[in-house]
C-alpha positions in Angstrom: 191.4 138.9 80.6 190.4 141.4 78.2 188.9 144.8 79.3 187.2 145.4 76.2 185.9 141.9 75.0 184.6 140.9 78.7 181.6 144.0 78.7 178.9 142.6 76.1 177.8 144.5 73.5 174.2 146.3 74.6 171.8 146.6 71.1 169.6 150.1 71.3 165.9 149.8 70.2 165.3 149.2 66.4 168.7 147.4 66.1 168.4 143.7 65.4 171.3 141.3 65.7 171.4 137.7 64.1 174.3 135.7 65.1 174.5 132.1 63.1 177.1 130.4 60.8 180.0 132.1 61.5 178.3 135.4 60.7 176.9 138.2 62.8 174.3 140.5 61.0 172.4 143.9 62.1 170.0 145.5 60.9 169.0 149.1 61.6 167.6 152.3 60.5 170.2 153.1 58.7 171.0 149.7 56.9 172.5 146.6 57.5 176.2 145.2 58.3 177.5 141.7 58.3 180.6 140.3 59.6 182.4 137.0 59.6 183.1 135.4 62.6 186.9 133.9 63.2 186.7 130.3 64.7 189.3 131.7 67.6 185.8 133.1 69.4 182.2 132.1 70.7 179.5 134.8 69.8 176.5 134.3 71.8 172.9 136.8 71.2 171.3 137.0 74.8 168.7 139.0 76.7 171.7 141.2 78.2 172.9 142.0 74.7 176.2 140.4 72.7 178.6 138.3 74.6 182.2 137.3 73.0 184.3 135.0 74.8 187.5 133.2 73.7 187.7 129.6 72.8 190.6 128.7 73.5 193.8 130.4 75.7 195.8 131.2 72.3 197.5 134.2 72.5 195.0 134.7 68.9 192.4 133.6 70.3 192.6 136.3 73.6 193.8 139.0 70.6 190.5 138.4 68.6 188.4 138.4 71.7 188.6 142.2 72.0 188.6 142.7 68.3 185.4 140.8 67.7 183.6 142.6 70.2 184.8 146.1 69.8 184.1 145.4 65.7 180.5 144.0 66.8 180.2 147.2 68.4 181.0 149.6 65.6 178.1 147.3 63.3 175.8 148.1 66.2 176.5 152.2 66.3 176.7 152.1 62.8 173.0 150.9 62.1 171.7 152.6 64.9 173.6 156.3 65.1 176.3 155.8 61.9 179.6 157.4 61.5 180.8 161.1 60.5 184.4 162.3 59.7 184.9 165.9 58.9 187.6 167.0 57.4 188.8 170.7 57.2 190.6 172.8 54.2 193.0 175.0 54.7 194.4 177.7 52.1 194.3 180.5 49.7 192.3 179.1 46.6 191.1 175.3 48.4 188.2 174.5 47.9 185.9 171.5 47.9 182.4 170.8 46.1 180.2 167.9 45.5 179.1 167.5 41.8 176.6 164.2 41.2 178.8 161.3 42.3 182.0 162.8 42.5 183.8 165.0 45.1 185.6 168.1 43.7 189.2 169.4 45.3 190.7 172.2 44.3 193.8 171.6 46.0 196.5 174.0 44.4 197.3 171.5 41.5 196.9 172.7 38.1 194.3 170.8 37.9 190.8 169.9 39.8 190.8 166.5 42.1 187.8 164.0 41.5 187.1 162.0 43.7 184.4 159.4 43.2 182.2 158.6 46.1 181.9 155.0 46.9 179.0 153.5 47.8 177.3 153.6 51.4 178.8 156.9 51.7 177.2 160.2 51.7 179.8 163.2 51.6 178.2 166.8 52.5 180.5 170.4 51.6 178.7 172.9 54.0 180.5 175.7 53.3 183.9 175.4 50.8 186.4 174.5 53.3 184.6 171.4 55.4 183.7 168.6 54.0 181.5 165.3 55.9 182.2 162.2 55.2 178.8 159.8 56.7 178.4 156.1 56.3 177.5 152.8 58.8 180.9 151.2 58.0 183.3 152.9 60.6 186.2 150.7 58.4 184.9 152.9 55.3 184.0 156.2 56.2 187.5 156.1 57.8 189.2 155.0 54.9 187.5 157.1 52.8 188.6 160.0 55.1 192.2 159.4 54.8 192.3 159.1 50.8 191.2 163.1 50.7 193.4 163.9 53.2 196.3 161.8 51.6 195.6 164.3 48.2 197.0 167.6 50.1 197.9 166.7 53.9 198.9 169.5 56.5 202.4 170.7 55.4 204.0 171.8 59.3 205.2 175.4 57.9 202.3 177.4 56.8 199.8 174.4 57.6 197.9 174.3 54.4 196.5 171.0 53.2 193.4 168.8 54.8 193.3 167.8 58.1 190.6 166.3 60.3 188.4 168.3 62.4 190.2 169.1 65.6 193.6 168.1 64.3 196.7 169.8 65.6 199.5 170.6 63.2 202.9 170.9 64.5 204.3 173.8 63.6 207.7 174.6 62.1 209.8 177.9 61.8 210.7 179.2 59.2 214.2 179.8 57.1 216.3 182.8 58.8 218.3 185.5 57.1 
């Protein structure tokens, strides 16, 4: 039995939730998501909120059970609330900006990073070192997260590079005389 896929999924106020053809669809204040369903599960729209159940005893079957329905979940949050990933900078000279469509890293290179911005996300440099990554796809914004770290990531000696908010860098020492 699986503890994620037997609690249905509960839709807030102002989310609506179509589920018909082998596709689920909601629809929020923020924008809409679609998924396709995987014939291994039964998705079923009721007054108590989302329901997945197996339909068979395959050991897919039981593994898509708790994937549907947590992936069901993120569509719902990400309509409704959305999705933020902030990323931090650290080191003498990085820097990030956002120019028009495009996301700026200085990085230490000898030359400047740019990164487009894809679309359905919104990336926001409050001060030179942090940089937000927004969207309603939790697949994407996290994606999208790990490209810009993957340009400069945390090097374990002096722990320059990018690394997500609340990220602990293990440490290394040093060369000795």
């Amino acid at each position: 039995m699986s503890r994620v896929g037997k609690n249905p999924v509960a839709v807030p106020e102002g989310v609506s939730v179509e589920v018909a053809a082998g596709m689920v669809r909601a629809r929020g204040a923020l924008g809409e998501l679609a998924m396709l369903i995987t014939d291994d599960v039964e998705v079923a729209a009721g007054t108590g909120g989302i329901t997945v159940a197996p339909r068979g005893e395959s050991k897919r079957a039981r593994a898509m059970w708790g994937t549907t329905r947590a992936n069901i979940n993120n569509m719902v949050r990400g309509v409704s609330e959305g999705f933020t990933v902030n990323l931090e900078i650290t080191g003498v000279g990085y820097r990030a900006a956002v120019e028009n469509t495009d996301l700026v890293l200085a990085l230490g290179y000898s030359h400047p990073i740019r990164y487009p911005i894809p679309d359905g996300i919104r990336m926001s440099c409050s001060r030179p070192t942090a940089i937000a990554v927004e969207g309603i796809d939790k697949q994407q914004v996290g994606q999208v997260a790990a490209e810009i770290r993957g340009y400069r990531p945390p090097e374990p000696f002096k722990g320059k590079g990018i690394r997500y908010e609340g990220e602990i860098v293990r440490r290394k020492e040093g060369k000795k005389k």
